[in-house]
N, C-alpha and C positions, 0 to 999 in steps of 0.2 A: 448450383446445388439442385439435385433430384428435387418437384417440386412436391412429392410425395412428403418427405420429411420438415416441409414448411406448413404442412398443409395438417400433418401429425399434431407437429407444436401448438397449431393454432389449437387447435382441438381440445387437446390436450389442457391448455387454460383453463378453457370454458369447464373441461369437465373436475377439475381440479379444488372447484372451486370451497369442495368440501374439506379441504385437508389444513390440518393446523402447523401453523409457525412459530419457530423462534427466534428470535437474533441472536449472528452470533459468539458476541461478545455475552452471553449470558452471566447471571452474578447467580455464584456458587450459595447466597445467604439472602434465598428470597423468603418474604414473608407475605400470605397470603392471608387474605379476609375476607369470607363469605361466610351467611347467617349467623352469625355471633360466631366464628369459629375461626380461631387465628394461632398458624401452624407458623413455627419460627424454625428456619432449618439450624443446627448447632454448630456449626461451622462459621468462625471468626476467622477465616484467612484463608488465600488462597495462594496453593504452594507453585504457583505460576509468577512470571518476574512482566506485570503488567502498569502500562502507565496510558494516561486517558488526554482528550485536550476535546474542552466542549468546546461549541459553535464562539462566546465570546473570543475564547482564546486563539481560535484560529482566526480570528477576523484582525489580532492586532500584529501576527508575526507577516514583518513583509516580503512575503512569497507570491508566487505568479500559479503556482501549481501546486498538488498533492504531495506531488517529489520534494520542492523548497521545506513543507511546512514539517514533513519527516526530516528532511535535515538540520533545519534551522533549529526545531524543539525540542528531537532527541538527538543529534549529531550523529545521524545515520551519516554514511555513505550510499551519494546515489549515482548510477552509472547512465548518463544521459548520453543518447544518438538523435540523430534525426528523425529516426522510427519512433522514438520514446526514451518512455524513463524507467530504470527497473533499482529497487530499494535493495539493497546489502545488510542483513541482521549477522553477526559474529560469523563475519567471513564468509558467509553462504548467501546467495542471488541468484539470479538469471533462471529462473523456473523451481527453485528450493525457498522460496518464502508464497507462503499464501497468501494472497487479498482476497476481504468480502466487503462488497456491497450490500448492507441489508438482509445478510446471511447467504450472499449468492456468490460464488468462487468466480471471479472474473477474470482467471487464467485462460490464455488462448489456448485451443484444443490442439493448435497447430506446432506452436514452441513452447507450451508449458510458460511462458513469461505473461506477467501483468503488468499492463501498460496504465502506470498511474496518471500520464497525461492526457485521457481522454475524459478523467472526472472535471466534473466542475466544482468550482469552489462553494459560487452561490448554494447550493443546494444540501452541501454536508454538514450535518448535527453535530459529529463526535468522531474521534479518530480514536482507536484503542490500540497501542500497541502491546503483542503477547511475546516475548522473547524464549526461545528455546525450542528445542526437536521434539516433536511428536505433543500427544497430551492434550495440546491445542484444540485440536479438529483431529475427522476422522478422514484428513486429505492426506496424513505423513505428511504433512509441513515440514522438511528438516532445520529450515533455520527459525521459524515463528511465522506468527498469524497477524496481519494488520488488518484490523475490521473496522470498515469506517461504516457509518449510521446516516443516511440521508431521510428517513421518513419522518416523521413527528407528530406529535398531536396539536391542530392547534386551540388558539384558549376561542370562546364563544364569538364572535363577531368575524368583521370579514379584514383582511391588509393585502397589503402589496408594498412591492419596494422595487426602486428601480437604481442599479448602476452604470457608471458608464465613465470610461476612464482612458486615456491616452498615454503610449509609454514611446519615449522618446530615448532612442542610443544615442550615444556621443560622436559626434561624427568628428573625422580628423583630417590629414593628409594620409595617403598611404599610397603604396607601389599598385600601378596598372599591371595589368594583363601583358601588356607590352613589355615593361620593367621600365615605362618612363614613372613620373610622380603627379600625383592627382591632389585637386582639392578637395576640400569638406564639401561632403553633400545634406545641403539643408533638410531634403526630405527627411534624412533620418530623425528630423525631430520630431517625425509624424508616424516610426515607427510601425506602431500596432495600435488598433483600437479596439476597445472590447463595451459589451452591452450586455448585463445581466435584469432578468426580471424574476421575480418571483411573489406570489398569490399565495392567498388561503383565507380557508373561509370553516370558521368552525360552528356546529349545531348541537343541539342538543342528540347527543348520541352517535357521532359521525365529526369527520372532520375530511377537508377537499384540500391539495397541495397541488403548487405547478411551477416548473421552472421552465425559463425559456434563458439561452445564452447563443450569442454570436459572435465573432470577431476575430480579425486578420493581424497578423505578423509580417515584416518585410524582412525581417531578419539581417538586415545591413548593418550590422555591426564589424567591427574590426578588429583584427586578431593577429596573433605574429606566429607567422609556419616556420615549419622546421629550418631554414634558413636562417632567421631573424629580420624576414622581409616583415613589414605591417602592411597587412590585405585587408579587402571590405569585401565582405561575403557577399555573394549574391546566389541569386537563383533557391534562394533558401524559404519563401515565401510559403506561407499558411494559410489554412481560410477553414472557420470551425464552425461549427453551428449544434448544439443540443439542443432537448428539449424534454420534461417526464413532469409524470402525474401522477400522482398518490392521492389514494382513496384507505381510510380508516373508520371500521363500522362495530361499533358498540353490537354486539348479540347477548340474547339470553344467558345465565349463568357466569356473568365475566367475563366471558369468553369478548376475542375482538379479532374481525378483519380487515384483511389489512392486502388492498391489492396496488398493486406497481409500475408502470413500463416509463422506459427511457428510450430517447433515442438520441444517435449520434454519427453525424458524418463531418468529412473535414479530405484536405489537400493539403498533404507538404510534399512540397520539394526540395530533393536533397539536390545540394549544392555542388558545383563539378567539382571541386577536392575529394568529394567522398566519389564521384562517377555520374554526377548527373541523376535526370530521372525526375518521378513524384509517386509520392504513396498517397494512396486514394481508400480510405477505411468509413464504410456506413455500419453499424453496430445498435441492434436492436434489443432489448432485453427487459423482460416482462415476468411477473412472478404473483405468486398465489398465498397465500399464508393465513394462518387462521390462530390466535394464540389463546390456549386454555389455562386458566389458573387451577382448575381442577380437571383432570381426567380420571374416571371410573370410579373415585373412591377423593375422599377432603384429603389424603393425608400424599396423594399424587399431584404432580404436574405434568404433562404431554404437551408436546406441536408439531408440524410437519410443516413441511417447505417444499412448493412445487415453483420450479423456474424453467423458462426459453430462452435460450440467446441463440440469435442469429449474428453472423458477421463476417461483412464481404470485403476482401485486404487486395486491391490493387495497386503493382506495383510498375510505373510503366519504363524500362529504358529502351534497349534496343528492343527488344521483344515486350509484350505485355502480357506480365505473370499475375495471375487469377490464384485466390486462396478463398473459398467460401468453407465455413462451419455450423454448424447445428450441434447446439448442446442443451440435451434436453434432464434435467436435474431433480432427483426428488430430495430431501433430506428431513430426518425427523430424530426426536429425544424426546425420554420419558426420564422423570426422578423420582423417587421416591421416597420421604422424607420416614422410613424406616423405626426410628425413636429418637431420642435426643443423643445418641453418641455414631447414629450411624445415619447416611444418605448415601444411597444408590442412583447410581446413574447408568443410561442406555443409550445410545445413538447408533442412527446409520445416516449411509449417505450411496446414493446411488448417481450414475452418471451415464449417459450416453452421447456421444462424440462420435459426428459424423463430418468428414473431410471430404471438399472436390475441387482439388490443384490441379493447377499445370504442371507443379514439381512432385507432391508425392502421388498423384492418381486418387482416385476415388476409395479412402480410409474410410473405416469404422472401427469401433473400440468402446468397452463398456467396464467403467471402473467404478468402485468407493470403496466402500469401508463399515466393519460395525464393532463400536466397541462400548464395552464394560465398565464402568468404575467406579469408586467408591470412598468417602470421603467419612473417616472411621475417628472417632475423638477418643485416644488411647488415654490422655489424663486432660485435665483440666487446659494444660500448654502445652497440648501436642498432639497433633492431629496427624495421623497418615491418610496418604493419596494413592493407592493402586489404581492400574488403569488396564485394559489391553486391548488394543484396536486390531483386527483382523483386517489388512488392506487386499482387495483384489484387482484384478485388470483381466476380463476374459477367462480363462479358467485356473489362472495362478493365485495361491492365496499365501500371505504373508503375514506373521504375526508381528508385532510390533510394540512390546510391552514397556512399560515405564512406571515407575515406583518413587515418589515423591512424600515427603515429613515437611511439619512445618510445625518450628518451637518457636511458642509467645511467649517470649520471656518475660515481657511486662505490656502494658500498654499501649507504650511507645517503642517497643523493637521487638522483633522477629526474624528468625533465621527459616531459610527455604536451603533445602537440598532434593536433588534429583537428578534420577540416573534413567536411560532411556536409549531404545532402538531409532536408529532416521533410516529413512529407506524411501527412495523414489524410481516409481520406473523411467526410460526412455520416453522423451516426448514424440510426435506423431515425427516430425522434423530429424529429429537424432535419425531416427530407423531408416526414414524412405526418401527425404530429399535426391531431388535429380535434377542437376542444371549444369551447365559446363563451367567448372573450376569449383563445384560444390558438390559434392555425393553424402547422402546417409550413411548409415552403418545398421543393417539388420541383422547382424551378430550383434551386437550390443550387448552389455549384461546391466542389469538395474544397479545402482549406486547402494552401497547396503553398509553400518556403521552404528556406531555406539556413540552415545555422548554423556555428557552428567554438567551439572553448574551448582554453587554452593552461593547463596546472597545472603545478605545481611541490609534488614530494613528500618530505618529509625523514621520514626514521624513523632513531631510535637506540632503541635498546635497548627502554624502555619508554615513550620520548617520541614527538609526532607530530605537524610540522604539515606542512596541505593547503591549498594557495593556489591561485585558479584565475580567472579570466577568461572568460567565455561574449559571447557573440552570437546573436541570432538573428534573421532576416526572415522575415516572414510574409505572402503576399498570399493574398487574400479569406480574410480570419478571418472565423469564424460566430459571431455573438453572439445573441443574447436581448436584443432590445429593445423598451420598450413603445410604440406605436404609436397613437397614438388611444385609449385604454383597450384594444389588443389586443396583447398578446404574441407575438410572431412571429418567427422565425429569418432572420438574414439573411447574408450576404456586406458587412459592414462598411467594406471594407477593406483596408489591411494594417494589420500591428502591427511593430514591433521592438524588440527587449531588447537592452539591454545591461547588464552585471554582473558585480560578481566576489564571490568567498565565500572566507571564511576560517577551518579548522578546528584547533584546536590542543585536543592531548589528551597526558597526562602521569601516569605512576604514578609517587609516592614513597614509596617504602618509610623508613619511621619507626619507630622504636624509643621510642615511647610505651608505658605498661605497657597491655596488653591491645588494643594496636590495630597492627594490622600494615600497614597502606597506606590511603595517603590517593591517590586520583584525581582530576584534576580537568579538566575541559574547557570551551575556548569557541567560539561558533561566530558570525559576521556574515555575511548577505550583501547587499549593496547593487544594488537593482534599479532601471535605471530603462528603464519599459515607456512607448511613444511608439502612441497609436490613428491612425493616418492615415489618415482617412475624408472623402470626399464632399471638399472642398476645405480641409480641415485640413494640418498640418504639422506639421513637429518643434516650431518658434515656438511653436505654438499650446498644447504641452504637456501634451497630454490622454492621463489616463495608462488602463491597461487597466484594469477592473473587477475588485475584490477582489483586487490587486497592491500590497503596500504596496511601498514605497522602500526602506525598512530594516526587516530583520528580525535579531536578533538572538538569545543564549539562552546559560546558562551551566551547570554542571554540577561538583558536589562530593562525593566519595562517601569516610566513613571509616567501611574495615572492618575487623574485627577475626575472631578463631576465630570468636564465637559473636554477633554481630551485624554489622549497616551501618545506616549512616544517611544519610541523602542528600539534598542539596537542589539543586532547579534551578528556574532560570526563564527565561520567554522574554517578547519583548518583539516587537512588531509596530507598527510606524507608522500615519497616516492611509490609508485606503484609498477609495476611492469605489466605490458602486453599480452604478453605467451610464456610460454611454460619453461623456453628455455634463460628467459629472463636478460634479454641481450637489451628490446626498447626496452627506457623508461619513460615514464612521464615524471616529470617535474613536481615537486613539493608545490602546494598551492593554501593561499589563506585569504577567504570572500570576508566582506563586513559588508553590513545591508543596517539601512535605516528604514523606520517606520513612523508614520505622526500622520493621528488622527483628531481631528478637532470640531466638537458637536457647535453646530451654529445655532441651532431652532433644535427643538424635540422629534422634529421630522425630520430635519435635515442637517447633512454632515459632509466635510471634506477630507480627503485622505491623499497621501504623498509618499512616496516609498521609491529609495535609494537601492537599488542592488549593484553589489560589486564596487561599493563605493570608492576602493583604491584603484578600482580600473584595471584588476590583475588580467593578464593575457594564459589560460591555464588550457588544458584537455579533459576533459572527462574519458575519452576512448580513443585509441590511436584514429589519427585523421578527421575527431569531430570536436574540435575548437568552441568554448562554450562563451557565451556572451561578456564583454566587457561591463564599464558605467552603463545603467538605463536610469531611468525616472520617469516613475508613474505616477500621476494627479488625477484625479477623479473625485467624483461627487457620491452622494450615495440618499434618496429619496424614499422615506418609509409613512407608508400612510394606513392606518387604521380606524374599526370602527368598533363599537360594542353593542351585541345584539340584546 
């Protein structure tokens, strides 16, 4: 990467330092407090179909990664490679769902894709999931927004905790290389080992945050190929390392700063089934924010958000392919709490995307968005949401409007409807890729389409179910198809979804000795995705790539003072490859255990089962996903009060 635009970024921080932030899973019903004067905005609901998992929650579902705890909690679909992991919201993925870290888009500039396995666990707050196109952010999200939350305030004194935990695959007999039979290999009970640590230290008016994380994978697990042979993967091997710091500064008037940076490098090697090789990714990423409870006037709120990311994607086989980016990001929103029937809202978001590949050449490209909305209380139980985001890229501007109601019929239920434009352009990769058996397409046209979703929301007490209906049309979808032996991006088409999903969540509180609540939830959702390409049709029945029909998953958690135990599982239908629908992959159903048991007030031990039937499945044609593992680890929390 030109060292001019690293040299920008840095810069750029330093000078930034004045600009204000938000997060951005914002709550549509803040109420603010300064000099005696407390503004309550008038809005009860939010005509968005959102669902949250704080830090406890996430520490009890037994997952290894970002990707597990979106499956396991809302029975996402998630499509895992060797490269990574990318999440599925109502049939839309691979560069149409947005991730924020902290309010920072952490889409590659390169493939538009967010790679959830480079977060760490240790270090994240809150995971929010937003379901639906557009409304979300001013990114045109087509499928929703996942915003996960890793900064925090912490309470007065100083802590740290430390983990550290060993996960061991099952090892078996399975066919050699040769086609003779091989034994178990004991190694694999030494798998992977991982070491998380995490500080803080809180002050009167400030608070100091740090993670550090390390740890390697062998990835010798066993799996049955297309044959029905049982192999032990090798050459699959990882090696990871993070590390980020957070800074949180009480100022004058309310106001609070709140500064950032992360780092992150790691080694996998993809396995010869997939072609050999190893991907080598270091990823930087630094951010400025400043958050005001009042701007210009008591009856306002404002913030802005300055962020850097750097990140260098090596991939080595026969040749060694170089992908360096620079993305340098502003974003900002102002509200306006109007009178008690109406709140206005404003946002933009600015982006600048610099590329220097060996496959597309030296890219640049300057996008975001700015949009309008407004949250109007038409009676007592029903509030409208107008919105309209104006999305640009360079000197193309798109409007992209959405119109959402939401009736309170009572306390405990609420109906959300909304209807809305999706719209993404060509990722850097679609356009300009250049490598032998892989070409771009810069004729491209951007993916452009309507959708709408109707839900229905009951909550009592500690019960909760979430019913919902989506839509969506899509003309000229960009797929990846192979061509001759060439790989190439094209304009398909269109596509359409239709679907609806079903969440139901419940705490009973129980009076067994030593266990104080039992939780439990389920989740379905029923997709059926239609490819209408070249002279196909609905008749014709061909469904989108790596979209199953039915996805399902379940979820049991009994806790008690001094443990939980937890089991979930999920379940995913046949899915097919490509577009002409000839591979499938196989119907597949994972159950994973969990149990954690407090020894000391400091200290704790944890155990977790994945894949506990030992199913042999694919998540991606040619990338075989892990059998039985079992992870044990300890977990050390020491604190102090200042």
């Amino acid at each position: 990467m030109r060292p001019g635009l690293r040299l920008a970024g840095c810069l750029l921080i330093v000078c930034a330092s004045f600009l204000c932030a938000e997060e951005t899973g914002d709550d549509d019903s803040p109420v603010l407090e300064a000099e005696g004067i407390t503004i309550v905005a008038p809005v009860p609901a939010d005509n968005r179909s959102v669902q949250t998992l704080n830090r406890e929650e996430i520490s009890r579902i037994p997952a290894h990664d970002v990707a597990g705890i979106l499956e396991q909690a809302f029975g996402l679909s998630v499509t895992r490679t060797a490269s990574g992991a990318n999440v599925n919201l109502r049939g839309l993925g691979a560069g149409r769902v947005a991730v924020y870290v902290d309010g920072v888009n952490i889409a590659s500039s390169l493939s538009g894709d967010s790679d959830l396995s480079t977060l760490d666990l240790s270090a994240i707050e809150a995971i929010e999931l937003i379901e639906g196109g557009s409304g979300s952010s001013v990114s045109g999200a087509m499928g929703g927004v996942i915003a996960i939350s890793t900064v925090k305030k912490h309470q007065p004194g100083g802590s740290f905790s430390v983990t550290v935990s060993n996960t061991a695959s099952l090892p078996g007999s399975f066919t050699g290389k040769d086609g003779n039979p091989e034994k178990p290999h004991d190694e694999d009970l030494l798998d992977g080992q991982q070491i998380r640590l995490n500080a803080g230290l809180g002050g009167k008016g400030f608070s100091l945050g740090a993670h550090l994380s390390a740890g390697r994978t062998g990835n010798h697990f066993l799996y049955e190929d297309y044959t029905g042979q049982t192999r032990r993967s090798d050459h699959g091997e990882t090696a990871e390392f993070g590390a980020g710091v957070s800074l949180i500064q009480d100022l004058p008037d309310y106001a609070t700063l709140k500064l950032t940076t992360d780092f992150f490098t790691g080694t996998r090697n993809v396995p010869a089934y997939m072609g050999g090789g190893a991907y080598k990714n270091i990823l930087s990423q630094n951010s400025v924010k400043l958050d005001l409870p009042r701007a210009f006037r008591d009856d306002m709120a404002g913030g802005a958000q300055f962020s850097y990311v750097w990140n260098r994607f090596e991939y080595e086989d026969n040749s060694t392919l170089v992908h360096e980016s620079t993305t340098i990001s502003l974003d900002g929103r102002l509200d306006w709490f109007v009178n008690q029937k109406l709140t206005a809202h404003g946002a933009f978001s600015y982006r600048f995307s610099g590329i220097d590949s060996t496959n597309v050449g030296t890219q640049s490209g300057q996008d975001g968005g700015f949009s309008l909305s407004g949250n109007y209380a038409i009676s007592e139980k029903m509030i409208l949401f107008p919105e309209l985001t104006l999305l640009f890229r360079d000197r193309e501007f798109i409007p992209v409007p959405k119109v959402g109601i939401v009736w309170q019929l009572s306390d405990s239920i609420s109906i959300k409807n909304n209807y809305y434009r999706v719209f993404r352009f060509p990722a850097f990769e679609d356009l300009y890729w250049d490598e032998a058996g892989l070409f771009g397409n810069p004729d491209l046209k951007s993916e452009d389409g309507w959708g709408g979703d109707l839900s229905f929301l009951y909550t009592k007490s500690v019960f909760q179910v979430d019913l919902s209906l989506f839509a969506t049309g899509i003309r000229d979808a960009i797929l990846w198809n192979n061509a001759g032996g060439s790989w190439q991006p094209d304009n398909v088409g269109a596509a359409a979804l239709f679907g609806g999903s079903a969440r139901i969540r419940g705490k009973i509180p129980v009076q067994w000795e030593n266990v104080e609540s039992l939780t439990a939830a389920l989740s379905y959702e029923y997709l059926l995705s239609y490819l209408l390409s070249g002279s196909f049709q609905f008749s014709d029945s061909l469904r989108m790539p790596y979209m199953p029909a039915h996805t399902a998953g379940f979820s049991l958690e009994i806790s008690g003072p001094k443990f939980s135990f937890t089991v979930t599982g999920h379940y995913e239908s046949t899915r097919f490859t490509e577009t002409t629908n000839t591979i499938r992959l196989a119907p597949f159903f994972i159950l994973n255990l969990g149990y954690t048991q407090t020894i000391h007030s400091n200290f704790s031990v944890f155990a977790r089962i994945n894949n506990l039937l030992n199913t042999r499945y694919f998540s991606q044609y040619d990338s075989p996903q892990t059998g039985f593992t079992l992870t044990i680890g300890a977990k050390l929390r020491l604190s102090s009060v200042l």
